[in-house]
RODREN-161953 format. One line per 2 residues: number of its first residue (from 1); for each residue x, y, z of N, C-alpha, C. Coordinates in Angstrom, 3 decimals. Example, Ala and Ser with C-alpha at 12.3 -4.5 7.8 and 13.67 -1.06 7.14 Angstrom:
BEGIN
1	13.190/-5.690/7.800/12.300/-4.500/7.800/13.200/-3.300/7.800  12.850/-2.250/7.080/13.670/-1.060/7.140/12.900/0.030/7.870
REM end
This chain:
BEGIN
1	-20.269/185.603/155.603/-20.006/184.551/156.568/-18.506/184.480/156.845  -18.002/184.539/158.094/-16.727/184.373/158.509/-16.398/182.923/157.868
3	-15.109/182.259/157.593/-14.150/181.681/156.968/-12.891/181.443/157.961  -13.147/180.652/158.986/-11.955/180.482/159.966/-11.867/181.791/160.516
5	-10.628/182.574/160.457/-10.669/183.891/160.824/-10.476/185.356/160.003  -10.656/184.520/158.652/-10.904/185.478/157.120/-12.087/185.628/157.170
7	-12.548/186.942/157.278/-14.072/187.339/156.788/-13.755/187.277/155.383  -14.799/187.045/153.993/-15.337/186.899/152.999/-16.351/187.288/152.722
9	-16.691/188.510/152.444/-18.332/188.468/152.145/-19.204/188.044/151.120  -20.258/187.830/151.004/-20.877/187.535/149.686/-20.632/189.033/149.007
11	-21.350/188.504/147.881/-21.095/189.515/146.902/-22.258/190.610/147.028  -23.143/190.420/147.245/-24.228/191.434/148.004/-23.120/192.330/149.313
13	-23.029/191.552/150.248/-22.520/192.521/151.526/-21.248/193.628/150.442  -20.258/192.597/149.553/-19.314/193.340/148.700/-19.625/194.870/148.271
15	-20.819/194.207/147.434/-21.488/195.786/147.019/-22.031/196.855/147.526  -22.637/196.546/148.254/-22.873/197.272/150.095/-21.673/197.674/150.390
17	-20.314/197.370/150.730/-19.235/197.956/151.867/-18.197/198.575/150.252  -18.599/198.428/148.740/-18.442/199.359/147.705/-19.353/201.001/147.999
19	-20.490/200.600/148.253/-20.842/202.021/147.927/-20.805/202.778/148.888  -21.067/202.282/150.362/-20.700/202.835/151.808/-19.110/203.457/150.934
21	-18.258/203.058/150.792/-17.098/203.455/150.496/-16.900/204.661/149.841  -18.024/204.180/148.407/-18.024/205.525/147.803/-18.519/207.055/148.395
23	-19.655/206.269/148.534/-20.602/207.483/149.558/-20.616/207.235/151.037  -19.320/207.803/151.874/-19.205/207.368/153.081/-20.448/207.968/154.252
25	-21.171/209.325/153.199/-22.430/209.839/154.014/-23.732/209.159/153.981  -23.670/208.092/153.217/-24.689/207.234/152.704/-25.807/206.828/153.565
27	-26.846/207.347/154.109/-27.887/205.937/154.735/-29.043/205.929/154.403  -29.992/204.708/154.746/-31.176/204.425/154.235/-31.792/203.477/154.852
29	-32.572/202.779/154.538/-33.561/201.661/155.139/-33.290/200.637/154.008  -33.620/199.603/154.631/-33.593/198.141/153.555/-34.500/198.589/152.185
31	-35.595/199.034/152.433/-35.870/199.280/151.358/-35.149/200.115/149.997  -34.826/201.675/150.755/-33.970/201.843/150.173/-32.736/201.544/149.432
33	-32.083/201.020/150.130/-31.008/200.194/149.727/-30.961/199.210/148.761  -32.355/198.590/148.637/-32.507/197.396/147.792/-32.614/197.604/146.312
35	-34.012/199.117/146.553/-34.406/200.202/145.794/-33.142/200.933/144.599  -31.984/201.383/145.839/-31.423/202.409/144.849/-30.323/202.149/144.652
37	-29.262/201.813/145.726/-27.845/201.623/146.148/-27.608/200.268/145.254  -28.113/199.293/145.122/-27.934/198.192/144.480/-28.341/197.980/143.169
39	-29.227/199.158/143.054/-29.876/199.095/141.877/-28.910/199.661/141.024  -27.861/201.187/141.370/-27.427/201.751/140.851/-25.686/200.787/140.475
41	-25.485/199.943/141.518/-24.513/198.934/141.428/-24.738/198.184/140.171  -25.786/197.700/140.092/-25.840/197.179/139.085/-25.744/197.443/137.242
43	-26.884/199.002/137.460/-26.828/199.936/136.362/-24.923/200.011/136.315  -24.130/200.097/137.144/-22.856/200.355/136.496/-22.321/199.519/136.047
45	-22.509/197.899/136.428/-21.631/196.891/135.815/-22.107/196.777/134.714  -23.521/196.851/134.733/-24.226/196.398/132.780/-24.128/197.517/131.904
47	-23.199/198.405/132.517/-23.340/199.426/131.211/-22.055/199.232/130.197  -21.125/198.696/130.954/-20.157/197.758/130.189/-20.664/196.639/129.331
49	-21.028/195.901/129.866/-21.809/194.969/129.030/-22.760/195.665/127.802  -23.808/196.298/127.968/-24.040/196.798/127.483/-23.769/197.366/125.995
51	-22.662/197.766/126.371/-21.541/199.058/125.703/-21.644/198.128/124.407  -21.009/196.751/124.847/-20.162/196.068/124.206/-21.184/195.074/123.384
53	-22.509/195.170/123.700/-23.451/194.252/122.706/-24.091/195.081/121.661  -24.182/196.542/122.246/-24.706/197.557/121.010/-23.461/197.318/119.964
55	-22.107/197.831/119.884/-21.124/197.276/119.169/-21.395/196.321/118.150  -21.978/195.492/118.865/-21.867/194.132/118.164/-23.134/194.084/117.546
57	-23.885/194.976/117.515/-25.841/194.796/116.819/-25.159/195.791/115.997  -24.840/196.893/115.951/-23.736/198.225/115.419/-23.390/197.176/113.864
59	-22.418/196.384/114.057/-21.099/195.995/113.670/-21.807/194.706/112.731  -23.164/194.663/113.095/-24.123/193.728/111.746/-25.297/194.115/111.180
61	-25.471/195.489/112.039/-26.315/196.204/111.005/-27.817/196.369/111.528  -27.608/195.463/112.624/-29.069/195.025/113.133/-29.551/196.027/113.923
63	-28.354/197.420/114.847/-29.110/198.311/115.371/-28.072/199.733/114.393  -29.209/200.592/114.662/-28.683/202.087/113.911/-28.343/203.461/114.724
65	-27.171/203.984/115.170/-26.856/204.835/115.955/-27.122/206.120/115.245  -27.517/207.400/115.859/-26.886/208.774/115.456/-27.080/209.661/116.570
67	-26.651/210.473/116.072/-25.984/211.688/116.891/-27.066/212.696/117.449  -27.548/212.850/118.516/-28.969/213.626/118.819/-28.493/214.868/118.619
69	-29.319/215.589/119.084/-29.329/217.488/119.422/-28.445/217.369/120.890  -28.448/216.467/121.759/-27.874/216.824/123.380/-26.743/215.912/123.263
71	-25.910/215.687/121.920/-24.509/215.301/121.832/-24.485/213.957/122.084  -25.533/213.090/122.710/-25.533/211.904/123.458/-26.181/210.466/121.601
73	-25.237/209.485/121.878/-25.803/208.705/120.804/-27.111/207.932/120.765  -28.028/208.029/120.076/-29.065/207.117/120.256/-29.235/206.313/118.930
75	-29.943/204.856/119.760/-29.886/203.621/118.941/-31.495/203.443/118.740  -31.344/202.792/117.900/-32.450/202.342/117.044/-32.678/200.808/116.402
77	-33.672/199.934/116.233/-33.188/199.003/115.659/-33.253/199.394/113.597  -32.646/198.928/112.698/-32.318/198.617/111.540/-33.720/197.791/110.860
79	-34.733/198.869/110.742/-35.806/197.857/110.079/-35.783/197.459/108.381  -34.751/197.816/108.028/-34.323/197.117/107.298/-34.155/195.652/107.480
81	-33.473/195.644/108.533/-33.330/193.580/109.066/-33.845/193.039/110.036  -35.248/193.679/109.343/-36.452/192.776/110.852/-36.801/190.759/110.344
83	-36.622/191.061/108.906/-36.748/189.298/108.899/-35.674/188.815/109.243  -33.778/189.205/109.109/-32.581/188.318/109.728/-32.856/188.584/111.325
85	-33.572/189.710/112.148/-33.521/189.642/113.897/-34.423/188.930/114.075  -35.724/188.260/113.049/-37.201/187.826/113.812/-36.187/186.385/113.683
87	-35.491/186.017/113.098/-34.529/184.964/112.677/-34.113/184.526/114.148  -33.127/185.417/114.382/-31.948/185.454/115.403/-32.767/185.512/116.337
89	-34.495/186.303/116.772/-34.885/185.840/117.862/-35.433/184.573/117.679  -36.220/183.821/117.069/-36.545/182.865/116.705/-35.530/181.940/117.018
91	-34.374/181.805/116.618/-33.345/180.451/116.876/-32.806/180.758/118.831  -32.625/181.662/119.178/-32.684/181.932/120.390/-33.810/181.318/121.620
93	-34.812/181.343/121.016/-36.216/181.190/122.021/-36.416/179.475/121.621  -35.619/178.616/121.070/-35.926/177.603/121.397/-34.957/176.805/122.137
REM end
């Protein structure tokens, strides 16, 4: 929505005139777009997030990383501490 004579966009149009940017050959249909382009917007901001909550399941034991065959890390949860997570989900869900 225009703003006097400052355009502003929402944060949808934002992410839209981000990936047009990236991929200036980019097109599709609404569906598409809703489908992949936004979808993939999103997959990039939460992989930060992400990053940073495995860390923190990491860093109490509650999830278990190692090292595959294709170099890439995979997680696991720690069933060792399924009664402290049924805990932590438990105080969460009320």
């Amino acid at each position: 929505m225009p703003n006097g004579n400052k355009f502003i966009p929402s944060q949808v149009a934002y992410e839209l005139l981000a990936y047009f940017a990236e991929n200036p050959e980019a097109q599709d249909t609404l569906e598409g777009i809703v489908e992949w382009w936004l979808l993939e917007q999103e997959i990039k901001k939460r992989l930060v997030v992400v990053q940073e909550a495995l860390a923190e399941l990491l860093a109490r034991g509650l999830v278990l990383e190692r090292k595959g065959r294709d170099g890439r890390m995979h997680y696991r949860i720690n069933r060792r501490k399924r009664d402290e997570i049924a805990t932590l989900l438990k105080q969460r869900s009320k």
